[in-house]
N, C-alpha and C positions, 0 to 999 in steps of 0.2 A: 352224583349220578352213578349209575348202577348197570351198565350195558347186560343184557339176559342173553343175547349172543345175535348173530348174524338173521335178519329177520331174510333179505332177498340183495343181489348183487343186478347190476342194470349193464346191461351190451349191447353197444348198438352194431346195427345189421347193416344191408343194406336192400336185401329181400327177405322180411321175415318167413314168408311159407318155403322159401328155401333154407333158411337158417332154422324154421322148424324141424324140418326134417331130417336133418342132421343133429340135430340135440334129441330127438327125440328116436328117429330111426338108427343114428350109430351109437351113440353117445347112452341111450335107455332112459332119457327124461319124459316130464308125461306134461302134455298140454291142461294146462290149471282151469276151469270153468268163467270165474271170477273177474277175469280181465274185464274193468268198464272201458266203453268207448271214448278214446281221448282225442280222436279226432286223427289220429295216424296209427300206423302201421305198424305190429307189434304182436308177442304173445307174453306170457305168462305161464312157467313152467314150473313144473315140480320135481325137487331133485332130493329127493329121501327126508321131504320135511323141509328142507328149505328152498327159497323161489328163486329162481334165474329170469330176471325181466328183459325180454326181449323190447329193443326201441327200434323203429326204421330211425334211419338219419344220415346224416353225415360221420364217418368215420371216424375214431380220434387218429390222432399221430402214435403210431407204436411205441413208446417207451419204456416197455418189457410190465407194463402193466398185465395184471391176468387173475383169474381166480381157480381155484382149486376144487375139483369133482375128489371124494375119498371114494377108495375102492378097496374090494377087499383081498385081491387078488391082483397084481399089477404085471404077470408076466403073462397071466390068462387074458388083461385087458390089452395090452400090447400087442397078442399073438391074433383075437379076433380082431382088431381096428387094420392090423397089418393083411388079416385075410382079405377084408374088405377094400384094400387098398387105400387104406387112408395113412398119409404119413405120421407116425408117432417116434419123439426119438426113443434113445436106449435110457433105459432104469440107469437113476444115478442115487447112491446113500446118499443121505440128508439126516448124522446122527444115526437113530436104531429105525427108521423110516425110510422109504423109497419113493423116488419119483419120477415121472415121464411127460412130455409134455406134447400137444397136438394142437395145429389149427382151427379154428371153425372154417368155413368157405367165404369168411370175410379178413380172414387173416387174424381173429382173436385169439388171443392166446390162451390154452387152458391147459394147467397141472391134473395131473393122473396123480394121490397122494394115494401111499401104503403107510398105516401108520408103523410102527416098528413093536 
């Protein structure tokens, strides 16, 4: 086997049209067409190519699980999320890379990455 790279990562919500709006209004992800009807509650997003699948459901248990948004600028991304009043923390190196990290409105976890 041969992995070609990350096709989409799955997060479950607990209101997806408010967890859209947040990936899409703070965050700049873009609602994907495509999503078929599965019978619950969810989107389908686009995040520079690759897909963020939004699930309604039950939450998992926190266990510092999370995925990574790259950005190309991570003190411009901290400085507008902080405008907006959204909590992000401070840039930490990681190697020649930086990173910052912010909730969704469900408590999920997601990295801010600057590559280095």
């Amino acid at each position: 086997m041969r992995a070609l790279g990350v096709h989409h990562v799955s997060i479950k919500v607990k209101d997806a049209p408010e967890a859209v709006r947040f990936y899409c209004d703070v965050l700049g992800l873009s609602v994907r067409p495509d999503r078929p009807d599965f019978g619950f509650g969810g989107a389908w997003l686009d995040a520079g190519g690759q897909q963020v699948h939004l699930v309604e459901g039950a939450l998992p248990q926190d266990e510092g699980q999370h995925f990574a948004l790259q950005v190309d600028d991570l003190d411009l991304a901290i400085d507008e999320l902080r405008s907006r009043g959204v909590g992000v923390s401070d840039p930490i190196p990681v190697g020649s890379a930086r990173q910052a990290f912010v909730n969704d409105p469900d408590g999920n976890l997601i990295e801010l990455h600057q590559p280095g």
